[in-house]
C-alpha positions in Angstrom: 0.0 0.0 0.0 1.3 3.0 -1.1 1.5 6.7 1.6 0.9 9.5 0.2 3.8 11.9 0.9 5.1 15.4 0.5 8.7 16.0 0.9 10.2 18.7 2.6 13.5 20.5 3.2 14.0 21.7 6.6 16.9 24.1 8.2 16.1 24.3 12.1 17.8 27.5 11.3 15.2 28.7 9.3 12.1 27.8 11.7 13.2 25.8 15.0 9.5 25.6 16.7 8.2 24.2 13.3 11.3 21.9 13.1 11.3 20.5 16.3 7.2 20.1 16.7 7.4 17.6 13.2 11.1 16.0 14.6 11.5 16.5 17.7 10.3 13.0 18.6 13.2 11.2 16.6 15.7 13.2 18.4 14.7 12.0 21.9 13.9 8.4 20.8 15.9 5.5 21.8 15.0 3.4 19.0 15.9 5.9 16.5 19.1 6.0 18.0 19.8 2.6 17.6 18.8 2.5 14.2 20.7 5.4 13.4 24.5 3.5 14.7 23.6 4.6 18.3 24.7 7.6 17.8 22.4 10.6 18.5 20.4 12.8 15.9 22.8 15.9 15.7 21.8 19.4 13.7 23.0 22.8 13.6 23.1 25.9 11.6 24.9 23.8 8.5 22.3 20.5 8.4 19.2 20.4 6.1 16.6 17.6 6.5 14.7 16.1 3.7 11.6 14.8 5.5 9.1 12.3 4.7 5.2 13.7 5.6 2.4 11.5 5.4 -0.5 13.7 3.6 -2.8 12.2 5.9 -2.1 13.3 9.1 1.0 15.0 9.3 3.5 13.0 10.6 7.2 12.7 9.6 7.4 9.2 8.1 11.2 9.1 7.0 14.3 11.5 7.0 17.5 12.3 5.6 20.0 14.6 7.2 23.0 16.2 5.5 25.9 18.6 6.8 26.6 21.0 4.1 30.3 23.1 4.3 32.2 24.5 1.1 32.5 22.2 -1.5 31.8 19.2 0.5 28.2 17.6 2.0 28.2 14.7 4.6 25.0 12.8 4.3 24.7 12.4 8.1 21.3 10.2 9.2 18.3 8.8 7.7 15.5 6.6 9.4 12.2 5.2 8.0 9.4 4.5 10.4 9.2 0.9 10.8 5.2 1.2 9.5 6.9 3.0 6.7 9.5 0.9 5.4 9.8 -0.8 2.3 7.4 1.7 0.2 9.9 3.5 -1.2 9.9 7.0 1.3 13.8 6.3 1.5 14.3 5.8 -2.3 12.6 9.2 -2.8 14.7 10.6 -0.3 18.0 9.5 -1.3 17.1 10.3 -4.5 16.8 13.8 -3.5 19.8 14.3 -1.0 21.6 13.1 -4.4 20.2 15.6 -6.7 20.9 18.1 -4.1 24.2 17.5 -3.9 24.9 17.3 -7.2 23.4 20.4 -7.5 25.8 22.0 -5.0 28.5 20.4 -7.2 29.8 19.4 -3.8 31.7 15.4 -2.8 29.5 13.6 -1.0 30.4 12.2 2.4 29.0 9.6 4.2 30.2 7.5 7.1 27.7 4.4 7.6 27.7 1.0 9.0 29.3 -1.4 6.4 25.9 -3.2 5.7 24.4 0.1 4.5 27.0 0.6 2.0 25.1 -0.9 -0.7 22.4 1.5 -0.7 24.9 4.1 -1.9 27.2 2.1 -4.0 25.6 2.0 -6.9 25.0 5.6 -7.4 29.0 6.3 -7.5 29.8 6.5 -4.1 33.8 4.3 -3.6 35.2 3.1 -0.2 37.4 5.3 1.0 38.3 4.2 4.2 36.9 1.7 7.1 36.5 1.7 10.3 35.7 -1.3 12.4 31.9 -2.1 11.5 32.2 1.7 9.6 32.8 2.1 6.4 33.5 5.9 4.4 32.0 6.4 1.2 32.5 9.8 -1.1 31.6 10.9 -4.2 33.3 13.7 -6.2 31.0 16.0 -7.7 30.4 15.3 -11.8 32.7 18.1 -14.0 30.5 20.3 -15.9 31.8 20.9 -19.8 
């Protein structure tokens, strides 16, 4: 069954009430934690959230977070609700960190668990380095002609 969905870009920056009432939730949440290496949600003046909202009622289905800094964008955490997952909200999501990025003509960062590294493989990403269950992945930025 599909969800209807809009995604959004959020900067807590930009609107922290807003931001926090949709996300707040994930940040204090020991399960998200866990799913997300159990390492805390982190954001700050540089991060920009692609969100996931269910049409329905409201709620923030699925995220992506990314740090951005000259010339270079760490793609930082992403979580699906577990009622969510496997109905593509990630897919869309990734697919729009992605564009983003390659908008920004930026490399891509990301520093996941080794498992995960297959969900960003096969859009260009290498190994750059490991460590133990980690595993760096970048991207350089396509030339333009």
């Amino acid at each position: 069954m599909r969800i209807e969905c809009n995604v959004l870009t959020l900067r807590s920056l930009d609107d922290e009430a807003a931001f926090f009432a949709l996300l707040g939730r994930f940040f204090a949440s020991p399960g998200v934690r866990r799913a997300c290496g159990g390492y805390p949600l982190n954001d700050g003046p540089r991060y920009r959230w692609f969100v996931a909202q269910c049409r329905r009622d409201g709620r923030a289905l699925a995220f992506i977070s990314i740090e951005e800094q000259p010339g270079v964008v760490r793609i930082r955490q992403g979580y699906v609700r577990p009622e969510a997952r496997g109905r593509g909200l990630f897919r869309e999501l990734r697919g729009r960190v992605l564009a983003h990025i390659e908008q920004l003509q930026a490399t891509a960062v990301a520093r996941l668990p080794a498992a995960a590294a297959e969900h960003l493989q096969p859009y260009g990403f290498i190994v750059s380095g490991t460590r133990g269950r980690w595993v760096i992945l970048e991207k350089a930025p396509h030339e333009t002609p």
